[in-house]
Each structure stands twice: as C-alpha cells, then as structure tokens.
Backbone as a printed PyTorch tensor [residue, N CA C, xyz], in Angstrom:
tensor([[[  0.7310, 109.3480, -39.8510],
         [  0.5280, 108.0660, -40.4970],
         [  0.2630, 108.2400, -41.9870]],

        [[ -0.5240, 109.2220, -42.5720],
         [ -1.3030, 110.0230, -43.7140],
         [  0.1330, 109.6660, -44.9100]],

        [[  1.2910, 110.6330, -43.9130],
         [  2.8480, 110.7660, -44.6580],
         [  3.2150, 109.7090, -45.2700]],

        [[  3.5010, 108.4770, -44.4810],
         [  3.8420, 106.8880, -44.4530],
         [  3.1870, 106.3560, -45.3250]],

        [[  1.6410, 106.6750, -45.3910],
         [  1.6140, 105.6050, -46.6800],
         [  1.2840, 106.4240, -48.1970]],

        [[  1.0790, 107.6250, -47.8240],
         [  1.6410, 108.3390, -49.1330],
         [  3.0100, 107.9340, -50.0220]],

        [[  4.0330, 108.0610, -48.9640],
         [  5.6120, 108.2590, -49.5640],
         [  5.3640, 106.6600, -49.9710]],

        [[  5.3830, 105.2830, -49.2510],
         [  4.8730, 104.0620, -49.6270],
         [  4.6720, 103.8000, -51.2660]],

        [[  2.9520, 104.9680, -51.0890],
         [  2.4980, 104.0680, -52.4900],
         [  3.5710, 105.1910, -53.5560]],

        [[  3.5910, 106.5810, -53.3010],
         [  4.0800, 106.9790, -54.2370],
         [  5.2320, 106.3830, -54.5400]],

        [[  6.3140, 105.5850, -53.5810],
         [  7.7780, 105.2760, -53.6940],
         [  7.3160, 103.8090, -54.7720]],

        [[  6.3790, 103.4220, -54.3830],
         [  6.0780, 102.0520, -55.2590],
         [  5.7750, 102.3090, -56.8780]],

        [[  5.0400, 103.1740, -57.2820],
         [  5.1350, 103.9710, -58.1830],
         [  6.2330, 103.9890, -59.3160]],

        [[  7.0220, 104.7060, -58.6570],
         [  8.4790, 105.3650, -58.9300],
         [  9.0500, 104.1320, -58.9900]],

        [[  9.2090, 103.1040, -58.1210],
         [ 10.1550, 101.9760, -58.2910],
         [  9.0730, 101.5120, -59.7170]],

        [[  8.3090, 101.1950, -59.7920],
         [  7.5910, 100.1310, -61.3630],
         [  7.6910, 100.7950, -62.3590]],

        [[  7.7640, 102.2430, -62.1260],
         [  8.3910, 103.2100, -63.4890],
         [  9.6170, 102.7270, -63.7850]],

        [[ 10.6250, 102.6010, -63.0030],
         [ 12.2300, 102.2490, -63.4520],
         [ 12.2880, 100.6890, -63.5560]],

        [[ 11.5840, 100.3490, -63.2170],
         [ 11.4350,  98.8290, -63.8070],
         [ 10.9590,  98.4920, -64.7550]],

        [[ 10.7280,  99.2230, -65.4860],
         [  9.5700,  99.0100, -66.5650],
         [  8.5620,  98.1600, -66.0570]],

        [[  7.8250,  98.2800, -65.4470],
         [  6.2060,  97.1990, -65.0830],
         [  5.5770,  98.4310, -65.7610]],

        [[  4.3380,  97.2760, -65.8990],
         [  3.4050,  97.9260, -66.4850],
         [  2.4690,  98.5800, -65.1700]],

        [[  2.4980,  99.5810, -65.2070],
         [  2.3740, 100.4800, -63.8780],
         [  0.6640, 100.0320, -63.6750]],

        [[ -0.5460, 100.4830, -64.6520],
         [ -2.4010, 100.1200, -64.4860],
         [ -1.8540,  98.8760, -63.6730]],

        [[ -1.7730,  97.9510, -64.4990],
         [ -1.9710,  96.4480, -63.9950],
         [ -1.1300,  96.1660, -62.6630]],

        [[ -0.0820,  96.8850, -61.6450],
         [  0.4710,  96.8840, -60.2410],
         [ -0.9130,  97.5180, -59.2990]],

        [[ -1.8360,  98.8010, -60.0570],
         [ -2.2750,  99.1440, -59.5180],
         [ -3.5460,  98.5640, -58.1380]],

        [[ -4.1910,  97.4950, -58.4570],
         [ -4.9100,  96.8840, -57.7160],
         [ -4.1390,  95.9990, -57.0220]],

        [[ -2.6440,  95.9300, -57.0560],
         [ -2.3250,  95.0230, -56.2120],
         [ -2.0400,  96.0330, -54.6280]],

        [[ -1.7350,  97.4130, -55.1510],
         [ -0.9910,  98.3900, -54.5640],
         [ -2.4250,  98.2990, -53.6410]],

        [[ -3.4230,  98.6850, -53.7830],
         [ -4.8440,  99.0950, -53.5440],
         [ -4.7420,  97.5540, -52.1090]],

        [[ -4.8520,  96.2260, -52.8650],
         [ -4.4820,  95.5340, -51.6820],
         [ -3.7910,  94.9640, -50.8320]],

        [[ -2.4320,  95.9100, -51.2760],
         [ -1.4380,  95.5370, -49.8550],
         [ -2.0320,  96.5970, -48.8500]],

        [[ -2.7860,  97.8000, -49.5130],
         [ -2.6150,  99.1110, -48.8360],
         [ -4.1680,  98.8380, -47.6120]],

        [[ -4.9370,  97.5490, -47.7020],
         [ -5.8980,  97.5130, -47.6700],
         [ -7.1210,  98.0780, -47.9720]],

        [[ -7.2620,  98.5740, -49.1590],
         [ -8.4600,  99.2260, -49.8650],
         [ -9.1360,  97.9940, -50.4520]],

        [[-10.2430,  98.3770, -50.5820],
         [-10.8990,  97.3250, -51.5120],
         [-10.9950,  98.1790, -52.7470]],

        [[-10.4190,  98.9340, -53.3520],
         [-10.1160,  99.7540, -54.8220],
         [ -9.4230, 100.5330, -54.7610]],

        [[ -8.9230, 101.0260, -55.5990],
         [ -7.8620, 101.8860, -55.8650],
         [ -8.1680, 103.2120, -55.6960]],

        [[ -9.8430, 103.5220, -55.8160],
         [-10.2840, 104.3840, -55.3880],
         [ -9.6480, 105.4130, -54.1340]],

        [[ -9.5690, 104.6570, -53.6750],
         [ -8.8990, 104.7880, -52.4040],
         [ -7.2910, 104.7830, -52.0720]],

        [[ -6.6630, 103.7700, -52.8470],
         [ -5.4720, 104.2270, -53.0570],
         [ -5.1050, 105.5610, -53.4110]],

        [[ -5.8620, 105.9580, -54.6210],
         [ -5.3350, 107.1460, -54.9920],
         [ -5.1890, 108.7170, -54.5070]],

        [[ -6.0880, 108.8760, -53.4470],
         [ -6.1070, 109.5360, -52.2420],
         [ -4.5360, 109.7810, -51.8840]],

        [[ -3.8340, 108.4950, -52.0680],
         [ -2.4800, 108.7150, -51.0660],
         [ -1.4750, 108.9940, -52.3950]],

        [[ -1.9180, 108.9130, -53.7170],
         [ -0.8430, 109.3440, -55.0850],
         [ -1.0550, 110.8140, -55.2600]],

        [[  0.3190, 111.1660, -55.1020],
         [  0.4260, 112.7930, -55.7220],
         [  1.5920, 113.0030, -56.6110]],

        [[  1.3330, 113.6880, -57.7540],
         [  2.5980, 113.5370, -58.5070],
         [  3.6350, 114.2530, -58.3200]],

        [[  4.8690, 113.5670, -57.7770],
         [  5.9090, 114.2970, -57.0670],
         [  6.8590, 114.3870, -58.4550]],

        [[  7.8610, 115.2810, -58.2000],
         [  8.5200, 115.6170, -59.6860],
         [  9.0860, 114.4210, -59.8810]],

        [[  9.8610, 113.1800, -59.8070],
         [ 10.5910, 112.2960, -59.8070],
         [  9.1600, 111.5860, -60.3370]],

        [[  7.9280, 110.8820, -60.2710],
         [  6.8470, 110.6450, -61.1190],
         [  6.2740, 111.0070, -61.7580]],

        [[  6.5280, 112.4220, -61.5110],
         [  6.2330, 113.1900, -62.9220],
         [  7.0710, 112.9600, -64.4930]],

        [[  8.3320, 112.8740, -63.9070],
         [  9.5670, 112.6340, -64.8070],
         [  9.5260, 111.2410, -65.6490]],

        [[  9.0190, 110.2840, -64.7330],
         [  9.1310, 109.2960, -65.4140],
         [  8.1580, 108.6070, -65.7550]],

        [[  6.4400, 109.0200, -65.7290],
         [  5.4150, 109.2030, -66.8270],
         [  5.7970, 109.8180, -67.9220]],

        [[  6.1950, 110.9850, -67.6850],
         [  6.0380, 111.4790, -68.9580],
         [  7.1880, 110.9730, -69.8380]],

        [[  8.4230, 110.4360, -69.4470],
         [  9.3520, 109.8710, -70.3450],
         [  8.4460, 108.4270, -70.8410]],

        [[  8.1520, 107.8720, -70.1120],
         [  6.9800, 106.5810, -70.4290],
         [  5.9170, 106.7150, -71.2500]],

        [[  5.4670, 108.0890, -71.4360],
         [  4.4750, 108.1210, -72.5020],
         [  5.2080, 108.7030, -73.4550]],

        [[  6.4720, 109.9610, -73.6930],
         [  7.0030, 109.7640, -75.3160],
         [  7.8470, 108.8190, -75.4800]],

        [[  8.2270, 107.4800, -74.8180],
         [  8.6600, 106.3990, -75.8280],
         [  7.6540, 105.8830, -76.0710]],

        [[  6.3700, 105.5060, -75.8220],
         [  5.5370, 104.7680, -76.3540],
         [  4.9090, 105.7290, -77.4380]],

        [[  4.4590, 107.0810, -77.4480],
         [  3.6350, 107.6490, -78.0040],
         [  3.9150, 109.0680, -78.5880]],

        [[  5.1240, 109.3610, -78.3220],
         [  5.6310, 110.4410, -78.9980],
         [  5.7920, 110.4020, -79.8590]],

        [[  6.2540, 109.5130, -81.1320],
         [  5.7000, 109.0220, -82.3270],
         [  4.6950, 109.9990, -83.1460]],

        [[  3.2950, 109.3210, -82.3280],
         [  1.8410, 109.9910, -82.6690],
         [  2.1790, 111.5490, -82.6010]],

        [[  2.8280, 112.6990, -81.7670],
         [  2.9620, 113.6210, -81.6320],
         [  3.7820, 114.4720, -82.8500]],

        [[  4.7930, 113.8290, -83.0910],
         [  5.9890, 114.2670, -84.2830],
         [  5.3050, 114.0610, -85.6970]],

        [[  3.9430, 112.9510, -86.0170],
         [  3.2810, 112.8960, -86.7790],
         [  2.7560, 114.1770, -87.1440]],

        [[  1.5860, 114.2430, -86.4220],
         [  0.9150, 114.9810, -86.3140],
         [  1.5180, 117.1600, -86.3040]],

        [[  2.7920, 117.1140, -86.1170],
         [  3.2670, 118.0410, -85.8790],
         [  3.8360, 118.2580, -87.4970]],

        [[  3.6140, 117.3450, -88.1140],
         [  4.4730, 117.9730, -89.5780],
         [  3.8870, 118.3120, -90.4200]]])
C-alpha cells in the first residue's frame, strides 16, 4: 500500500512541475486528498526520484540562476 501512495504523491509532483503550478501552494491540498492533517505527513511518502529531481532543479535556474551567474563573475 506504502508503494501506491508514494508513486501517487510523487507522480502528482512531477505532473505540477510540467504544468508550471506553483508546486508549495498544491502542497496542502496533496496532504488532504492523501488524508493527513499536514504535510508533515505527506512528506514521508516524497522521495526525490530523478525525473523530480530534473525538474526542480530546472525550476529553480529559470527563476534563480540569474542570482548564480551574478555572483560568479
């Protein structure tokens, strides 16, 4: 059962990354479809699989890679 709602929240994840949503603000909704009363608890079932790995980190250098190339010159 553990599997199921792992792959779930992580697949939900991954889908609001390629959608562009703003991933924080899905998070408490995720928490109560999953029935948690916090995310606390959601996050138990998030592990960063390479395919969410991939597309955080592309999500943080368009927003903020900027700050990085600054700082690098």
């Amino acid at each position: 059962m553990d599997f199921f709602r792992h792959s779930f929240a992580v697949q939900a994840l991954i889908r609001w990354y390629r959608d562009g949503a703003d991933v924080p603000s899905q998070l408490p909704k995720l928490a109560m479809y999953m029935g948690h009363v916090s995310i606390v608890s959601t996050a138990y079932y998030l592990s960063l699989v390479p395919e969410l790995s991939r597309l955080a980190s592309e999500r943080f250098e368009d927003q903020f890679g900027h700050l990085l190339e600054e700082v690098h010159r």
